[in-house]
RODO-2510 file (C-alpha; in nm, 4 decimals, decimal comma):
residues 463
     n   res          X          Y          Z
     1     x    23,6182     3,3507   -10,0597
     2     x    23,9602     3,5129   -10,1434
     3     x    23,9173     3,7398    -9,8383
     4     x    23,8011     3,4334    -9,6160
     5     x    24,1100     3,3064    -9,7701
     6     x    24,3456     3,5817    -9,6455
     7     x    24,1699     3,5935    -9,3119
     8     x    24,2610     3,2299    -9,2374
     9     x    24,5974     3,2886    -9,3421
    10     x    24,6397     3,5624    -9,1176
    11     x    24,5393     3,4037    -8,8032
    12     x    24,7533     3,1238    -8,8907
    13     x    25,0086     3,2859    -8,9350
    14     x    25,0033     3,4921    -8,6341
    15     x    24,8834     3,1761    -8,4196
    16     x    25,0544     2,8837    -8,5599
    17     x    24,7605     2,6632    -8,5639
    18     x    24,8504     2,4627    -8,8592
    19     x    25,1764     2,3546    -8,7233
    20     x    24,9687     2,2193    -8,4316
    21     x    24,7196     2,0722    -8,6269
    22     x    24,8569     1,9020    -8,9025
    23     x    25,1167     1,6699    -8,7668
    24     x    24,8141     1,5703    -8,4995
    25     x    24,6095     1,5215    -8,8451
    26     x    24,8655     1,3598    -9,0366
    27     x    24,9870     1,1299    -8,7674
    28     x    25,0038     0,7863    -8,8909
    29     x    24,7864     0,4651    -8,7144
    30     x    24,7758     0,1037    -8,8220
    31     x    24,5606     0,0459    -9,1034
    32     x    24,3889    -0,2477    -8,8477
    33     x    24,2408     0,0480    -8,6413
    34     x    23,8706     0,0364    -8,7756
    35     x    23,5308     0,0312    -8,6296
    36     x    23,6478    -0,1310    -8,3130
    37     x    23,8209     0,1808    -8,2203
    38     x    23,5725     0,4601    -8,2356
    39     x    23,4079     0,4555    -7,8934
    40     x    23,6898     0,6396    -7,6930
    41     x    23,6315     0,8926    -7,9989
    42     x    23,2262     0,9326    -7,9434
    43     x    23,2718     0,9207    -7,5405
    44     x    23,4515     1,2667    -7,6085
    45     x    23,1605     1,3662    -7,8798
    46     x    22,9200     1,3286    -7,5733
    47     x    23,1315     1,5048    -7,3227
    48     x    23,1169     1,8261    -7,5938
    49     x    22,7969     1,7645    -7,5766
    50     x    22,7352     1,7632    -7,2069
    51     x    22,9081     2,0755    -7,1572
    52     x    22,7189     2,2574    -7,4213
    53     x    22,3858     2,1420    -7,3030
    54     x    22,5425     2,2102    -6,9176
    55     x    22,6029     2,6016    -7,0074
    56     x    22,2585     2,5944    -7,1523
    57     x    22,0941     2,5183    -6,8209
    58     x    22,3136     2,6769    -6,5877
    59     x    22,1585     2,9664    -6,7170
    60     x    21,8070     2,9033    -6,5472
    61     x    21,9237     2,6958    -6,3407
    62     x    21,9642     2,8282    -5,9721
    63     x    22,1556     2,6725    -5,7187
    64     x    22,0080     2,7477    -5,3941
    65     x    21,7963     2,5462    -5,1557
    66     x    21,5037     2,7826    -5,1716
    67     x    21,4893     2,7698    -5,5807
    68     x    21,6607     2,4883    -5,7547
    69     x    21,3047     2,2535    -5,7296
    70     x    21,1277     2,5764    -5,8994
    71     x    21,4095     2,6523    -6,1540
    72     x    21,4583     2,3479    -6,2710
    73     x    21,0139     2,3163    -6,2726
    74     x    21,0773     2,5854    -6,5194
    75     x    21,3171     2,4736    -6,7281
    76     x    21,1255     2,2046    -6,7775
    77     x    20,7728     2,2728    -6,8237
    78     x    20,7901     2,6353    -6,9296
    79     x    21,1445     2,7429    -7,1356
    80     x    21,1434     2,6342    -7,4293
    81     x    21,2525     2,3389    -7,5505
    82     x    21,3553     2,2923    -7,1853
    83     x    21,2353     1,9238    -7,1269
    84     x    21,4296     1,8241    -7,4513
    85     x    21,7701     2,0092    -7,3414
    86     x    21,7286     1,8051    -7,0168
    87     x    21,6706     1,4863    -7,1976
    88     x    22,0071     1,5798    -7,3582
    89     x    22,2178     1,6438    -7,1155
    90     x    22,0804     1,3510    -6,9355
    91     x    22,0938     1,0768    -7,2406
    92     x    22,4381     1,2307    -7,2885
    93     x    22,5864     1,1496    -6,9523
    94     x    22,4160     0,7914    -6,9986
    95     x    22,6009     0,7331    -7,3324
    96     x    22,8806     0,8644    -7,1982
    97     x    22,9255     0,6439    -6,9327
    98     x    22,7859     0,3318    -7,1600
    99     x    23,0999     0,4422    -7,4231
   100     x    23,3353     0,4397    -7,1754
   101     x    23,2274     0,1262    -7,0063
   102     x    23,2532    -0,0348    -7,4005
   103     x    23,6349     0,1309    -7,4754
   104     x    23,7763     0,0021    -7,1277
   105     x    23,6019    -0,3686    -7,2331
   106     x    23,7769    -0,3339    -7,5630
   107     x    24,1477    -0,2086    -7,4306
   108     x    24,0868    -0,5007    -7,1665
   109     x    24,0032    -0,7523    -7,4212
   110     x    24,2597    -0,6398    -7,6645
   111     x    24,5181    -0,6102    -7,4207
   112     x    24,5902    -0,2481    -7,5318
   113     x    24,7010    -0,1296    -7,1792
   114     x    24,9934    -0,3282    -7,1875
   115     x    25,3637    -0,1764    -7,2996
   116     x    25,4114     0,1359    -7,3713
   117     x    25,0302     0,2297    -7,2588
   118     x    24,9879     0,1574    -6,9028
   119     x    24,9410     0,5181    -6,8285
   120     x    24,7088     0,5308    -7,0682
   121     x    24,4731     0,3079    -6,8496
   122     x    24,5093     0,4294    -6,5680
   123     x    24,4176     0,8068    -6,7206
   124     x    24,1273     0,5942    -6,8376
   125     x    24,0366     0,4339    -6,4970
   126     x    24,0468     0,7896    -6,3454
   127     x    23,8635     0,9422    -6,6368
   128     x    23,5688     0,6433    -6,5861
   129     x    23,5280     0,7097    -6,2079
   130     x    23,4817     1,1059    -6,2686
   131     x    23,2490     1,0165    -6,5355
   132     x    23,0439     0,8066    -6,2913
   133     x    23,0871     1,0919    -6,0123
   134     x    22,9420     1,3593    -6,2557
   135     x    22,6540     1,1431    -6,3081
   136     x    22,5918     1,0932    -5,9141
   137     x    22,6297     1,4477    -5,8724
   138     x    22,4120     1,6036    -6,1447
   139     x    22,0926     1,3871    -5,9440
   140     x    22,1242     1,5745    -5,6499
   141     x    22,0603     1,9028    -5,8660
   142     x    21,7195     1,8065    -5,9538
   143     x    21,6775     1,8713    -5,5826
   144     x    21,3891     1,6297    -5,5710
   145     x    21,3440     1,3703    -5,2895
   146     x    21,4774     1,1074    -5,4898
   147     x    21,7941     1,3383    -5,5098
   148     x    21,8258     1,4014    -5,1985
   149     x    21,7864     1,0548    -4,9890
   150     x    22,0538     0,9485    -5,3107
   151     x    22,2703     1,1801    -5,1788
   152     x    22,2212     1,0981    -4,7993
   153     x    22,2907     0,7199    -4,9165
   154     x    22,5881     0,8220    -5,0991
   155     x    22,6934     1,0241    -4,8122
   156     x    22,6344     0,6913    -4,5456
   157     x    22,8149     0,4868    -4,7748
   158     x    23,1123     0,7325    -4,8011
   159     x    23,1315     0,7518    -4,4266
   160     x    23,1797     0,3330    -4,3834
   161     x    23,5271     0,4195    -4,5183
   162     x    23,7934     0,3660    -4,2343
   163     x    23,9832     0,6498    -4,1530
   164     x    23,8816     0,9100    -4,3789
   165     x    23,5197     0,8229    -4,3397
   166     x    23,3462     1,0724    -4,1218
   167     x    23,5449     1,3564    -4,3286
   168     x    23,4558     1,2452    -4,6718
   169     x    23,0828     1,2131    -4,5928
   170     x    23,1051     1,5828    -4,3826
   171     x    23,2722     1,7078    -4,6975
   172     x    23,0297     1,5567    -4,9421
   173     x    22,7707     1,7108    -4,8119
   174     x    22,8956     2,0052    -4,6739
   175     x    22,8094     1,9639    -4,2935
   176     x    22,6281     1,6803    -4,0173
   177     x    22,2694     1,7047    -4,2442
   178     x    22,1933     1,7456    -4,5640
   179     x    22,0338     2,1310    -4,6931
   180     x    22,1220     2,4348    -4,9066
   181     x    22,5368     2,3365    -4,8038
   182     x    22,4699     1,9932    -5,0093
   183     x    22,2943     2,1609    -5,2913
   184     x    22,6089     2,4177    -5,3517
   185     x    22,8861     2,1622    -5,2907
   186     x    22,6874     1,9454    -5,5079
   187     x    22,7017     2,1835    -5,7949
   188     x    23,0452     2,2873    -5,7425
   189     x    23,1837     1,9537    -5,7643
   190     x    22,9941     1,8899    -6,0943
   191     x    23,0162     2,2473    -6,2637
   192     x    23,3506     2,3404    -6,1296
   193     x    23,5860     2,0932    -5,9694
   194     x    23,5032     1,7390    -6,1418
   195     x    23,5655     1,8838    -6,5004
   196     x    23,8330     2,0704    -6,4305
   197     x    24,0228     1,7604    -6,2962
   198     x    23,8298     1,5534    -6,5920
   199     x    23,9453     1,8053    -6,8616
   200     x    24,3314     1,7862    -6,7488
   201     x    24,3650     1,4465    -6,7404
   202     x    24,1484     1,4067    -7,0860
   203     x    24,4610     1,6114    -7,2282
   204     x    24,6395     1,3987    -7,0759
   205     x    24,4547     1,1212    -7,2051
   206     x    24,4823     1,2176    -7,5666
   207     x    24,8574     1,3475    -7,5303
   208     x    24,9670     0,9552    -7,4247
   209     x    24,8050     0,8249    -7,7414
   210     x    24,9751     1,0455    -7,9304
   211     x    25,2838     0,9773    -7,7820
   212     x    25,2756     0,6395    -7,7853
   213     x    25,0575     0,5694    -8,0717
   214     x    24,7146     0,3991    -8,0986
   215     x    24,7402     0,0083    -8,0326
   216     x    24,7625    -0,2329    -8,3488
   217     x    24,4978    -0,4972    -8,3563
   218     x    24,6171    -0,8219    -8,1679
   219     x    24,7563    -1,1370    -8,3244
   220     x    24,8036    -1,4355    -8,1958
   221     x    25,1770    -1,5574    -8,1441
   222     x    25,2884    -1,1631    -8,1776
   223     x    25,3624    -1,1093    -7,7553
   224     x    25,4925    -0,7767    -7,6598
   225     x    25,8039    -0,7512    -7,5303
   226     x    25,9104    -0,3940    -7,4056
   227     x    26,2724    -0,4430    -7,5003
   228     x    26,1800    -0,4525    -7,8810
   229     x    25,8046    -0,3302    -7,9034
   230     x    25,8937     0,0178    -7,9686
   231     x    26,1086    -0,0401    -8,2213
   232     x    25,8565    -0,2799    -8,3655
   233     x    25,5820    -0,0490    -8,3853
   234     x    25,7676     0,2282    -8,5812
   235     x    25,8929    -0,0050    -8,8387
   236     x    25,4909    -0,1446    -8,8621
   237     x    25,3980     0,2075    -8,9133
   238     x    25,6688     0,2786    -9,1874
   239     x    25,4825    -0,0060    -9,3566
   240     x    25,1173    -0,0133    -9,3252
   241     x    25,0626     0,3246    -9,1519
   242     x    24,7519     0,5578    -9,2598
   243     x    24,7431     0,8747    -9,1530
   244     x    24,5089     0,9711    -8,9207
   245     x    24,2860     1,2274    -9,0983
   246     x    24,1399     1,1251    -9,3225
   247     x    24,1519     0,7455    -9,2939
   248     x    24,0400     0,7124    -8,9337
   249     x    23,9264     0,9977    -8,8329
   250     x    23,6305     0,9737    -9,0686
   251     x    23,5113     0,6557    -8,8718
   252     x    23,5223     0,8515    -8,5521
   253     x    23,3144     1,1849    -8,6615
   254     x    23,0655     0,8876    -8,8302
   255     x    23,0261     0,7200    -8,5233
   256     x    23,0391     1,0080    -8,3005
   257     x    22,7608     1,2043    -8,4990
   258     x    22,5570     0,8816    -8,4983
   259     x    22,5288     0,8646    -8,0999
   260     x    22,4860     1,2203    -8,1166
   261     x    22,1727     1,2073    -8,2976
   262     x    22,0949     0,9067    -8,1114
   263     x    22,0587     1,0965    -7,7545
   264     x    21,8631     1,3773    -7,8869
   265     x    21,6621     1,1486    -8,0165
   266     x    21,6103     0,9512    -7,7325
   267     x    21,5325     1,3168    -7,5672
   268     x    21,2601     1,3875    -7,7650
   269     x    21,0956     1,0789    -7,7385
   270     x    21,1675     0,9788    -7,4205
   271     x    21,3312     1,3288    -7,2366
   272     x    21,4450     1,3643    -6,9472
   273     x    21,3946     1,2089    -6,5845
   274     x    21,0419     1,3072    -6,4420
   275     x    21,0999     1,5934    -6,1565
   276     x    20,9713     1,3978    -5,8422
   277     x    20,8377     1,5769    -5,4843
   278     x    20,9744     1,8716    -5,3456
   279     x    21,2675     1,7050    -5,1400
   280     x    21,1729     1,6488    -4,7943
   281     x    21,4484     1,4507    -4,5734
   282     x    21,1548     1,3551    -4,2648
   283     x    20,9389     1,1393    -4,5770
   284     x    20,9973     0,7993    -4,4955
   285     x    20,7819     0,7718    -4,7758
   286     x    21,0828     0,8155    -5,0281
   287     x    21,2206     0,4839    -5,2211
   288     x    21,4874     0,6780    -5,3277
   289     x    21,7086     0,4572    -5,6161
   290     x    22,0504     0,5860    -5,8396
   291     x    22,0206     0,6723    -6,2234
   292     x    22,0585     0,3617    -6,4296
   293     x    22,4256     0,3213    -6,4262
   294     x    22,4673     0,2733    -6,0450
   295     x    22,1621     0,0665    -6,0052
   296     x    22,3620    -0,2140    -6,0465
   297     x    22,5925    -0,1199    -5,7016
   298     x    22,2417    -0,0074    -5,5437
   299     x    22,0772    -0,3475    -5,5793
   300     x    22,4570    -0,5675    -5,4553
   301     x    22,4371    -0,3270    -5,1616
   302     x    22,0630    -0,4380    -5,0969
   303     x    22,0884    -0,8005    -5,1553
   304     x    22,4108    -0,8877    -4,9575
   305     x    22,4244    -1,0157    -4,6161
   306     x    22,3647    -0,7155    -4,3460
   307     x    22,6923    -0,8686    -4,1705
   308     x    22,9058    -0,7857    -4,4449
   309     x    22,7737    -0,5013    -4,6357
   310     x    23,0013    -0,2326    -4,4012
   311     x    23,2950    -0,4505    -4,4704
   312     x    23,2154    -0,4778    -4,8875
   313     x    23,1417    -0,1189    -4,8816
   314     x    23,4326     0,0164    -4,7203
   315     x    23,6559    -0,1842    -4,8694
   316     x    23,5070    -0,3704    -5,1918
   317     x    23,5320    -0,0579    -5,4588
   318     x    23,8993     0,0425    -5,3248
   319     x    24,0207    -0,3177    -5,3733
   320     x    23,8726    -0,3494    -5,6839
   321     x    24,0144     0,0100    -5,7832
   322     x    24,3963    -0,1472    -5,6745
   323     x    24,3334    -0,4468    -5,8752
   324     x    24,2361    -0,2479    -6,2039
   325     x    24,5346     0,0226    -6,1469
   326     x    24,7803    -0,2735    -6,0976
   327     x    24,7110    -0,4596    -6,3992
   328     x    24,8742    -0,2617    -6,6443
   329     x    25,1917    -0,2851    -6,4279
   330     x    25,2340    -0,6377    -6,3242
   331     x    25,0936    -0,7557    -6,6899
   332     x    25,2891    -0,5307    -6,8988
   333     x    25,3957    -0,7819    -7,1785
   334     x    25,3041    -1,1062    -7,3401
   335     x    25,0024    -1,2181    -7,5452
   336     x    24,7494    -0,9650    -7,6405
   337     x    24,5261    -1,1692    -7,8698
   338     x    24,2050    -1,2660    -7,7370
   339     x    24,1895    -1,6306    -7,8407
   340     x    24,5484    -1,6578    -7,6270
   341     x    24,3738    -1,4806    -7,3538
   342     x    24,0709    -1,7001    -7,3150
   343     x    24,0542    -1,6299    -6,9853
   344     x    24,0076    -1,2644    -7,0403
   345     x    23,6688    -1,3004    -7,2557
   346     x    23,5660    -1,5002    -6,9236
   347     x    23,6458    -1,2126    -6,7039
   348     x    23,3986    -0,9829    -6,8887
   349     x    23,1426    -1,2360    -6,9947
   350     x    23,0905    -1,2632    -6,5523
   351     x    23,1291    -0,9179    -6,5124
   352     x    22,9082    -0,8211    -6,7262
   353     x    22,6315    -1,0858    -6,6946
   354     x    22,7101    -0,9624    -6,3072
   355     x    22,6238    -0,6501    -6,3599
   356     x    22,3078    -0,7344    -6,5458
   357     x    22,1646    -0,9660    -6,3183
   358     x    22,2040    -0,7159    -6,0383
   359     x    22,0936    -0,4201    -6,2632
   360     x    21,7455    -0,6095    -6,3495
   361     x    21,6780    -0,6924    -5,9471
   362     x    21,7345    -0,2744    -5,8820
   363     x    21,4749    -0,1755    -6,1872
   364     x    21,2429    -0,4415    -5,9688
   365     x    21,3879    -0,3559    -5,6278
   366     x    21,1706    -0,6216    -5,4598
   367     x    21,3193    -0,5411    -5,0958
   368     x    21,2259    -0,1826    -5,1318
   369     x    20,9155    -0,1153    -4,9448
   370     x    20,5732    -0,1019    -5,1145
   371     x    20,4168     0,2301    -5,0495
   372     x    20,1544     0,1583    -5,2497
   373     x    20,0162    -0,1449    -5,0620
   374     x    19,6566    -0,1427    -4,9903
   375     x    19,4831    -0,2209    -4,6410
   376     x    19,4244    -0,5888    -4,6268
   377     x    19,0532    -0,6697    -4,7449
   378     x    18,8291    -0,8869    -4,5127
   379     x    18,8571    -1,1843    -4,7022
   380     x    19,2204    -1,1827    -4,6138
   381     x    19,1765    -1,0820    -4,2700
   382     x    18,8897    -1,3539    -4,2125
   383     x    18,6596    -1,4065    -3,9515
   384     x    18,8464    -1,2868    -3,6375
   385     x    18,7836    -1,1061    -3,3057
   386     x    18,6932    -0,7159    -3,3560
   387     x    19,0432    -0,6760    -3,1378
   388     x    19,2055    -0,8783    -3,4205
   389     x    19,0036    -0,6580    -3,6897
   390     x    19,1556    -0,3336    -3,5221
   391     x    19,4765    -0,4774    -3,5130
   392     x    19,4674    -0,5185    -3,8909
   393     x    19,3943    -0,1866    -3,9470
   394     x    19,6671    -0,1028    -3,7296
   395     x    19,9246    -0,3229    -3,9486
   396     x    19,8468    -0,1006    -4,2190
   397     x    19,8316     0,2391    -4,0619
   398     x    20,1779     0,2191    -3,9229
   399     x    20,3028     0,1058    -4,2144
   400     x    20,3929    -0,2919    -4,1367
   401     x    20,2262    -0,3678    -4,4758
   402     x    20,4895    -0,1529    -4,6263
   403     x    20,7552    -0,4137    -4,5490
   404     x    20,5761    -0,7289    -4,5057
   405     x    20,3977    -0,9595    -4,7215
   406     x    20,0903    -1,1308    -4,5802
   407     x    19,9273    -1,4174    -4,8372
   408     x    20,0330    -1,1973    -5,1105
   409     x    19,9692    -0,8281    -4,9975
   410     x    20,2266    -0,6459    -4,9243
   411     x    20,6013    -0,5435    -4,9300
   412     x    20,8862    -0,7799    -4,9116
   413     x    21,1430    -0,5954    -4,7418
   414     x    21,1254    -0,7397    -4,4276
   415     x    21,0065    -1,1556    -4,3572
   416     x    20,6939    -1,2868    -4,4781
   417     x    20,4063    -1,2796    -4,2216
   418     x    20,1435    -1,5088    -4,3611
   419     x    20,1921    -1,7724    -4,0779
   420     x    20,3596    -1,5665    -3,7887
   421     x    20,1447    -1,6768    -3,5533
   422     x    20,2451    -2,0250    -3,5929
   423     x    20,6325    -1,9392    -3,5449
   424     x    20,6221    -1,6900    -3,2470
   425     x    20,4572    -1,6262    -2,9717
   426     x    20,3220    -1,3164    -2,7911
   427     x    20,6289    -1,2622    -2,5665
   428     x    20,8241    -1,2979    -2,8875
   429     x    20,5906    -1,0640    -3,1323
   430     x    20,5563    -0,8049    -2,8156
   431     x    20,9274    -0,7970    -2,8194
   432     x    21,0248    -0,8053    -3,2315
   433     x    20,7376    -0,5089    -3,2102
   434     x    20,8555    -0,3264    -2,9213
   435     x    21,2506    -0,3270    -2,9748
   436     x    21,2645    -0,3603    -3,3543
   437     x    21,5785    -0,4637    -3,5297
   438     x    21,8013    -0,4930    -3,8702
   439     x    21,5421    -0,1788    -4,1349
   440     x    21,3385    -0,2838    -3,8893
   441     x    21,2256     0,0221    -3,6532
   442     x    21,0978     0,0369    -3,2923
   443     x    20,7537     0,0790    -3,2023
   444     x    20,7878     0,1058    -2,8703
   445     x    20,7083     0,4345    -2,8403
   446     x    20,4247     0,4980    -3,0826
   447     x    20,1800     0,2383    -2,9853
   448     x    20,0184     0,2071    -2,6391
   449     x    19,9190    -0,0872    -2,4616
   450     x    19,5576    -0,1632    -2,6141
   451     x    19,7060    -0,1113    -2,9687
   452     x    19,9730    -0,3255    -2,9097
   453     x    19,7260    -0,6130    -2,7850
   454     x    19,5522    -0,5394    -3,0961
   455     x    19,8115    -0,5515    -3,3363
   456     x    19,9626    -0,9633    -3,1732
   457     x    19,6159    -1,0297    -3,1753
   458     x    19,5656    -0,9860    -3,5192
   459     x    19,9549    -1,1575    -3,5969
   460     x    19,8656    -1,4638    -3,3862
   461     x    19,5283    -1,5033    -3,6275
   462     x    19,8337    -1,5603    -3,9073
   463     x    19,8543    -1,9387    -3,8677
***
């Protein structure tokens, strides 16, 4: 021990570490700053461990378009303990973005982004979208075909973005089509360029709340006003300060090693996504859907209008973006307490009811279509012509069952056909068929004339 001792004093002394340390340690925070507080504290617990179970697979992992599917096969079905470090890093990135989504709720709530901390926000804002875009990233690396059609989604929905549109879906990824270009930009922007951004502005992050301390608890009829609020805050600190370690920080390592524990254990029961298909772009087969934290914005997309979803994608999330980084600016002072701010509880309570709502319709996706839809049985079909009976077979076989629903079979992406017959006619069914329109595609060119006939003859039965 004595050596240990005289170790640690050399490297000390030589590196100054305790003269960092301490006064970070020592620091003093209201004594108000409890339980409430520790989830900014465990979002950076789950980062650590992201990157430690990141180096860990970037190991086997290989990037290229020719092994990625295989490598990652491997890593999970063959290296040990694979499937679990998967299920880790993959938990991990789900609590992180579940913490952060929870600390921004409670600043907002709290009012904590208000004088001296509007930076502080804003860091945060930042640090919550590169969160997300880690997570959106890190799917295409399974290289699967759910991956990959993500990805082309991601990349259509980039390039509705006036002006910088085109560009920012080339550059995603990494040419006109996606292939092995996509793959390596994909993992450069998660390995390389998103942390390094993420990791500046966490210092960043952590350097504000030291600077400007962490945010007393709010009480009602205590506003803030910036001309005095400094000065208030040091004198409240003089009085009821802790220091940091040991009095809070011991909350925060609690906490922290709790959701720790909590996503490996979720990765050995549960582990880690299951690796679908090989990814094949042609497979029209694919119902490709987002990771559970952008299922939400995969389901609005689905369910709004077709005449406004270019206009809400290109400009919806940057509006919404202004809004958030404005707040801190033009609400900088007045009330923080909640029960003066009623109308902040509202705000979440719709968001976040919002955001459920649309989150359980994308776990159901009922306008996806229904690849596993049988052929419709003769009791269905009925007593028709044999041209009608052909044309039945023919709705199936090219897929219209897929996408439409007839007296209960089927998909329900596209209109219900149960009694088509009764609401169009055969120049109108020839010409829906023919020409196609909306998800719908043309089949113009891949029937012929008899099948055609066979296929309205069968529609006009629907009646």
């Amino acid at each position: 021990m004595k050596k240990l001792k005289q170790l640690w004093q050399w490297i000390d002394d030589r590196s100054g570490i305790s003269e960092m340390i301490n006064p970070l340690a020592k620091h003093p925070v209201p004594s108000g700053a409890k339980w409430a507080y520790v989830f900014g504290s465990a979002t950076l617990f789950c980062l650590i461990l992201q990157v430690v179970t990141g180096i860990a697979l970037a190991f086997l992992y290989q990037p290229s378009s020719e092994t990625a599917y295989e490598s990652l096969k491997y890593i999970n079905d063959v290296a040990p303990l694979g499937h679990i470090l998967r299920g880790i890093h993959y938990w991990g990135a789900s609590a992180m973005i579940l913490l952060v989504g929870i600390h921004m709720i409670r600043v907002y709530i709290t009012a904590a982004f208000k004088y001296p901390r509007e930076m502080s926000w804003i860091s945060g804002l930042i640090l919550l979208l590169l969160t997300v875009l880690m997570g959106f990233t890190g799917q295409l690396l399974r290289w699967d075909s759910n991956g990959v059609w993500s990805a082309i989604v991601g990349a259509q929905q980039a390039g509705r973005v006036p002006l910088i549109g085109t560009w920012a879906a080339h550059f995603l990824i990494g040419g006109d089509t996606i292939g092995g270009a996509s793959l390596n930009r994909f993992f450069a922007i998660h390995v390389f360029l998103v942390p390094a951004i993420l990791f500046g502005l966490l210092g960043l992050h952590l350097y504000l709340v030291i600077r400007n301390g962490i945010s007393e608890p709010p009480k009602a009829g205590r506003p803030v006003d910036p001309k005095t609020y400094r000065k208030w805050y040091e004198n409240m600190l003089h009085r009821e300060g802790v220091p940091f370690f040991p009095n809070a920080a011991w909350r925060d390592m609690a906490f922290g090693l709790l959701v720790v524990l909590a996503v490996i254990a979720l990765a050995v029961i549960y582990g880690a996504p299951e690796i679908g298909t090989p990814p094949n772009p042609s497979d029209i087969h694919s119902n490709p859907r987002p990771d559970w934290y952008l299922l939400w914005i995969f389901a609005l997309f689905a369910l709004m209008p077709p005449q406004i979803e270019s206009i809400v994608m290109a400009f919806g999330p940057p509006l919404v973006g202004l809004i958030l980084i404005l707040l801190p600016i033009f609400a900088n002072k007045g009330e923080r307490s909640p029960l003066r701010r009623p109308w902040a509880i509202g705000i979440v309570i719709f968001i976040v009811m919002t955001v459920a709502v649309f989150w359980y319709e994308g776990t159901k996706s009922p306008w996806s279509p229904d690849f596993q839809a049988k052929p419709l049985s003769k009791k269905v079909v009925g007593e028709v012509s044999q041209e009608a009976m052909e044309g039945s077979q023919l709705f199936f076989d090219k897929g219209c069952l897929y996408c439409h629903t007839i007296s209960g079979h089927g998909g329900k992406r596209g209109p219900e056909l149960t009694h088509v017959g009764a609401r169009l006619n055969n120049e109108q069914l020839t010409l829906k068929i023919v020409n196609g329109g909306g998800n719908m595609p043309a089949y113009g060119s891949s029937l012929n004339e008899k099948e055609l006939r066979a296929l309205i003859s069968f529609l006009k039965t629907r009646n």
